[in-house]
N, C-alpha and C positions, 0 to 999 in steps of 0.2 A: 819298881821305880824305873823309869825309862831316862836313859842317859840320852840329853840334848846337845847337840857340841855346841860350845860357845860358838864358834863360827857362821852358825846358821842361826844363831840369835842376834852376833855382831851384824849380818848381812843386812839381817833384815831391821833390826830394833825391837823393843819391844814390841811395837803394834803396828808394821809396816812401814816405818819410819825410815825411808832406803835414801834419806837425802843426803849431804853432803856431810863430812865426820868433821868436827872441830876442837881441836884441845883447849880447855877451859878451866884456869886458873882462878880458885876461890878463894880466896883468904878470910880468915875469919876469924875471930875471937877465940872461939871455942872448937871451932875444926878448920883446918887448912890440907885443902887439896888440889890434886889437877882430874879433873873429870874430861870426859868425852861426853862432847855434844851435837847431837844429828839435827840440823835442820831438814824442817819439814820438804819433802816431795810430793810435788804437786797439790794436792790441796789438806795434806797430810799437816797437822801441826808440830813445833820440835818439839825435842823431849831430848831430857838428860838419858845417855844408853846406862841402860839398864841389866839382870842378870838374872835368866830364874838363881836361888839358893834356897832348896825344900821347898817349904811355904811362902818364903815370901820371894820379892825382889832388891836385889840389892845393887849397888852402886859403886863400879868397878873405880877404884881411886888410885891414884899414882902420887908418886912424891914429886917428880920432873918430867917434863913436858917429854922430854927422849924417851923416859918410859914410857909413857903412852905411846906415842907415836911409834914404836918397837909393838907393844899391845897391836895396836892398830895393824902395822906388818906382817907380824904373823900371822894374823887373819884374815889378808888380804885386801886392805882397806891401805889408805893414804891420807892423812887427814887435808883439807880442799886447802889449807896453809902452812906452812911452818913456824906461822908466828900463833901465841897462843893470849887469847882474852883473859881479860882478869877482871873479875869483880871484888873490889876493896871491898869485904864485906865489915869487917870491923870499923869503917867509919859509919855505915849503916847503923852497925850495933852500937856505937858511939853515941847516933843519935836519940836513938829510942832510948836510953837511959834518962833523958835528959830533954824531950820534945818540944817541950814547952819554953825553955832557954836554949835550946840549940839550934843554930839555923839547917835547913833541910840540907842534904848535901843532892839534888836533883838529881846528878846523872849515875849516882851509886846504887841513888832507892830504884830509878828505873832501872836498872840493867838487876837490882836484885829480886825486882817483882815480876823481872821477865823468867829468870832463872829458876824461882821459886814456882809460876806456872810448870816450867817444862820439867824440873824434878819431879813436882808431884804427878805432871802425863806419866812419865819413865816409871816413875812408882804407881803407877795406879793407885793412888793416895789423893786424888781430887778433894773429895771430900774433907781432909785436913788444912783446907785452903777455905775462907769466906769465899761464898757465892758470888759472881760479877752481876750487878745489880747497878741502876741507873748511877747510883751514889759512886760507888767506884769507879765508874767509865767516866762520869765528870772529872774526879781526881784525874786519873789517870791520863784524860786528854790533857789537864790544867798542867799535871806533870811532865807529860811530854812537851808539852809548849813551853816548859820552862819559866810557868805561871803558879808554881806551887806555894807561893805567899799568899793567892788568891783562892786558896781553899774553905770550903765552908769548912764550921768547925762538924760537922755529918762527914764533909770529905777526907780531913783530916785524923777522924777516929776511925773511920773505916780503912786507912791505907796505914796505919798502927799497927789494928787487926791482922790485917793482912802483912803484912811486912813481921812483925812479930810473931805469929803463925807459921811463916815462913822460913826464918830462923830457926825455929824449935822443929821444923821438919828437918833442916837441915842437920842438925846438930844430932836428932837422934834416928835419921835413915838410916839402914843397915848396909853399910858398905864392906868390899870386900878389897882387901891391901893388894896392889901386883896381884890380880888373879891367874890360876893356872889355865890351861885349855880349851879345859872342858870342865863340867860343869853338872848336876845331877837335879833332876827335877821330878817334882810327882807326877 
């Protein structure tokens, strides 16, 4: 086994991913953390940072933003703010109980269907996401426009899917508490 230092996988991210580091506050129902988030460089897309551990990748998690941001220090990095994003993820999960009688909460689903993308890049776990197909980009622009009432009921099941998909990655990623330095990979 060939030891990688965290360092040279914080620098770069998982898969070139050398853009701007950002502390990101998740809360959630069933998991609550502060993760680091790398926006994309240059035509790079973001992605939650990620860690080899053995076989898989896992998801460097923090209780408080200072920790990460300590994280981030000692391996040279800054994150591009001191203030950190939060994605309320439990009014998300709030809604999907309940879809049908509950009104959308728009700017939580966007910011969690964003996040739900760049976990699964960080994880190399794409494929545990529904495919982006015309049905979902109409959503998704309807939702960005703040037009999510005006969803076909095709747009509607499909950003379910995907939103509820995206949860369940969340909730069973393999994350790793306050990681140490370095870090061991095959």
């Amino acid at each position: 086994m060939a030891q990688i230092e965290t360092a040279d996988v914080f620098a770069a991210g998982r898969r070139g991913g050398g853009g701007s580091l950002y502390a990101y506050r998740v809360r959630g129902v069933g998991r609550s953390a502060v993760v680091l988030w790398i926006g994309g460089g240059d035509d790079e897309p973001d992605q939650v940072l990620t860690s080899p551990e053995g076989e898989h990748w896992t998801v460097p998690v923090f209780m408080t933003v200072r920790q990460a941001r300590a994280y981030a220090s000692r391996r040279g990095r800054r994150p591009a703010t001191a203030e950190a994003g939060t994605l309320e993820l439990a009014r998300v999960q709030h809604w999907l109980e309940d879809p049908v009688h509950r009104r959308v909460p728009p700017g939580a689903v966007l910011e969690a269907w964003n996040f739900f993308e760049d976990l699964a890049r960080g994880l190399g776990e794409v494929d545990r996401l529904p495919r982006q197909g015309a049905v979902l980009s109409g959503a998704y622009e309807k939702l960005f426009g703040g037009e999510c009432a005006a969803w076909t009921p095709d747009e509607q099941r499909a950003v379910l899917d995907l939103i509820t998909a995206g949860v369940e990655l969340w909730d069973s990623c393999p994350v790793i508490v306050k990681p140490r330095s370095s870090v061991v990979a095959r």
